[in-house]
C-alpha positions as CSV (number, residue, x, y, z in Angstrom):
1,X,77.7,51.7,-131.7
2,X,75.5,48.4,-130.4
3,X,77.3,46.0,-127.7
4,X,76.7,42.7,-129.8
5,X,78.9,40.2,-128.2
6,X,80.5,40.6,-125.0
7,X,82.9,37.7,-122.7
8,X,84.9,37.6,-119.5
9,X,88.3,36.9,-120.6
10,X,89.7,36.2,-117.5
11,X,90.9,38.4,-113.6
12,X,94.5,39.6,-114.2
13,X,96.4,40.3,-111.1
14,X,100.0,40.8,-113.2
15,X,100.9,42.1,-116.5
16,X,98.9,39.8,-119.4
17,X,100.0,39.6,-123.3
18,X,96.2,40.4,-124.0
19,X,96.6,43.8,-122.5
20,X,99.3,44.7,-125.6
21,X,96.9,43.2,-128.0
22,X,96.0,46.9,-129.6
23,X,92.4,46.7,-128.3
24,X,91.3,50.0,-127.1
25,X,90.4,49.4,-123.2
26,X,88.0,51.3,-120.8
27,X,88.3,51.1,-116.9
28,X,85.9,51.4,-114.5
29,X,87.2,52.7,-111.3
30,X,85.4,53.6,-108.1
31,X,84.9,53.2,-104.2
32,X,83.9,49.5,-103.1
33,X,79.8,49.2,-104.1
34,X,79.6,52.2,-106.1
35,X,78.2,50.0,-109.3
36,X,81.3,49.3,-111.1
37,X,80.0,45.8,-112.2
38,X,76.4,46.6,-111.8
39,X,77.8,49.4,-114.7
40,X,79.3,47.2,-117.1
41,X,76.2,45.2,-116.5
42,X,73.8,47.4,-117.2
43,X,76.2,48.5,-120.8
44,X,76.1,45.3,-122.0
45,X,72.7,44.1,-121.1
46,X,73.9,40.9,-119.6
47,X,72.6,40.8,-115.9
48,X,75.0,38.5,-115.0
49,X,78.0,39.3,-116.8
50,X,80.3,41.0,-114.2
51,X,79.7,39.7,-110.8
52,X,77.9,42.1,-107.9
53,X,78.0,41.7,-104.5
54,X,76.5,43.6,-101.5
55,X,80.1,42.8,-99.9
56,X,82.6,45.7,-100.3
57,X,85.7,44.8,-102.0
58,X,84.1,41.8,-103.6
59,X,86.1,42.2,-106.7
60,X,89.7,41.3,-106.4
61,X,91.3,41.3,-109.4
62,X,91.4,43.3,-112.6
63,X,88.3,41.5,-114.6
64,X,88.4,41.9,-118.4
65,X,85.7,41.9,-120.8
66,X,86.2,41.8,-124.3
67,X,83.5,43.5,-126.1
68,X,82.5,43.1,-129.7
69,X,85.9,41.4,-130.2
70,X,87.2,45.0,-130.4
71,X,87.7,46.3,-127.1
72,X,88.1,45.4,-123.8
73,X,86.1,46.8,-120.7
74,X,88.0,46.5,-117.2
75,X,86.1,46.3,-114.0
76,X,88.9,47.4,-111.7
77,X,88.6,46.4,-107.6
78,X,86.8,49.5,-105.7
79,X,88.7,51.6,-103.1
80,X,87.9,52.4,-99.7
81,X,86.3,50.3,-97.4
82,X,86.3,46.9,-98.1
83,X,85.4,44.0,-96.0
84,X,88.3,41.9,-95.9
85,X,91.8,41.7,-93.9
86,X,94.3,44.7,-94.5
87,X,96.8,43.1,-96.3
88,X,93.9,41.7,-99.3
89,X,93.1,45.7,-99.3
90,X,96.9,46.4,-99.9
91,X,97.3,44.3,-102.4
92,X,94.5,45.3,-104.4
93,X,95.4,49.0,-103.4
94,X,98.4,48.3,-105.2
95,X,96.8,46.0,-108.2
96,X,94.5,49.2,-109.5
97,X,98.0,51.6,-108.8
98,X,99.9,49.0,-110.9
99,X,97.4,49.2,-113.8
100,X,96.2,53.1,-114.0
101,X,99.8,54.6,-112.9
102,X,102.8,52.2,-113.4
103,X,102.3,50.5,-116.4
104,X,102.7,51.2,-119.8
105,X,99.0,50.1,-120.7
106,X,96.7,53.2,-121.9
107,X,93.5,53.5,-121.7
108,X,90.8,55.0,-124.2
109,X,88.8,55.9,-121.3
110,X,88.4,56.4,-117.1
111,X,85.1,55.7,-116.1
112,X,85.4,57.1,-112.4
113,X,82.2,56.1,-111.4
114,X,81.0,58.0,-107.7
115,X,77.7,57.1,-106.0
116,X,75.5,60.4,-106.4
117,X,73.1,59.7,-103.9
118,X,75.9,60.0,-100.8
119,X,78.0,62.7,-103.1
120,X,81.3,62.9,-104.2
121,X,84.3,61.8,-101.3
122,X,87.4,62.5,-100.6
123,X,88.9,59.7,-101.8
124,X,87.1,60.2,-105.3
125,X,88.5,63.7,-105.4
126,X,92.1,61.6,-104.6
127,X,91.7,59.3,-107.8
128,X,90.5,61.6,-109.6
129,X,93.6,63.8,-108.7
130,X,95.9,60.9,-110.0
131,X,94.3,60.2,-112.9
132,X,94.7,64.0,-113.9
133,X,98.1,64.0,-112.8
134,X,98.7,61.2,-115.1
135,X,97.4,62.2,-118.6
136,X,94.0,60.1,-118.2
137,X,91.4,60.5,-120.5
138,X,88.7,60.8,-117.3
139,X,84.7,60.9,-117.6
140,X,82.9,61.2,-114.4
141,X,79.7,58.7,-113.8
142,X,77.3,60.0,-111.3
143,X,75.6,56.3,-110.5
144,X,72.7,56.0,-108.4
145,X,70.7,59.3,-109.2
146,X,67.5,57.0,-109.0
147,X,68.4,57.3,-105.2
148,X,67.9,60.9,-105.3
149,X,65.1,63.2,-104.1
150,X,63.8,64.9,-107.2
151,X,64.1,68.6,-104.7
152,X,67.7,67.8,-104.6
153,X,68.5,66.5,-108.1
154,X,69.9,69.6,-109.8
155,X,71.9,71.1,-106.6
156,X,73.4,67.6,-106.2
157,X,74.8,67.1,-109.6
158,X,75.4,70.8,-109.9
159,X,77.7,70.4,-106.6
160,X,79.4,67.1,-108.0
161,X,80.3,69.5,-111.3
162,X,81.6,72.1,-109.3
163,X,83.6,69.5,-107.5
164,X,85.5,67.8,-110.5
165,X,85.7,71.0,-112.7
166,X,85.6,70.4,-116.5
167,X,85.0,66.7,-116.5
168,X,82.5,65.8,-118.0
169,X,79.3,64.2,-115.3
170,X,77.2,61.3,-117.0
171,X,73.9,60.9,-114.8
172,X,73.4,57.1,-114.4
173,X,71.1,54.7,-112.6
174,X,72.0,51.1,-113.6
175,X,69.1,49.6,-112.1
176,X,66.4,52.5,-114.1
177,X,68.9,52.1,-117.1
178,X,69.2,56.1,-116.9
179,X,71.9,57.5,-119.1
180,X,73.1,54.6,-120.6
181,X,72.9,56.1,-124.2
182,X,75.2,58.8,-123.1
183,X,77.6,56.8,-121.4
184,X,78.0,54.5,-124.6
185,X,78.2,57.5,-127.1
186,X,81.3,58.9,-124.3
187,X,83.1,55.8,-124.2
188,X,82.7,54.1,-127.3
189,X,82.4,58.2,-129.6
């Protein structure tokens, strides 16, 4: 499937009608500046489509993309460190909880997207622990891999495989446009 027409909707920070609309929706979730926008970017060829910032935590709400006015793709704020005061991180702490865990809202996909140049965290491991222990349909998105030594290519993704079992690992680079094609035919198969 082609990515032919794609709009921001609108940041939702509460439940929203639109989410109920029987669209299929695909989240991206990952630590702050791990390429979540740079991602959805990258998908739908508009460079300025989701905004990026070298500022952790920059996104603060859950933004919404609807995408060949079929489905919606949802750029969800990153965990871990963000630059801002403790309640913001709180609140959006509980925001991405709200969504993936205590909602009725389902999602077609989890795109938990990990940097693979500084490997996978704790606090992937974590998410990826809820979203298991909640029924998600997760695919694991090893971003950054331009970053990475070609000695230590293979050992790294092999060790990031090891690390979230059967998932399956999409090697990406949104700024080399590497695995792209994959991550379309996963998402949107």
């Amino acid at each position: 499937m082609n990515i032919n027409s794609t709009e921001f909707i609108k940041g939702i920070v509460e439940a929203d009608h639109l989410l109920d609309d029987g669209r299929p929706q695909i989240a991206f979730i990952g630590r702050s500046n791990v390429g979540k926008s740079s991602t959805i970017n990258t998908l739908t060829k508009k460079k300025d489509l989701a905004r990026t910032s070298a500022v952790p935590g920059r996104t603060r709400e859950i933004n919404l993309f609807l995408i060949n006015n079929s489905f919606y793709l949802l750029d969800l704020p990153g965990y871990g460190f963000i630059k801002t005061s403790e309640e913001v991180g709180k609140r959006l702490h509980k925001l991405v909880d709200w969504y993936l865990f205590n909602t009725h809202y389902t999602q077609k996909v989890v795109v938990l997207i990990i940097d693979a140049s500084v490997g996978i965290m704790d606090n992937d491991l974590e998410m990826m622990a809820a979203l298991d222990g909640h029924g998600k349909n997760v695919v694991i998105l090893a971003n950054k891999v331009d970053r990475i030594k070609n000695s230590e290519y293979s050992r790294r993704l092999k060790f990031i495989q090891e690390k979230v079992g059967s998932h399956k690992v999409i090697p990406f680079s949104a700024k080399k446009k590497i695995g792209v094609g994959a991550l379309v035919n996963e998402i949107l198969g």
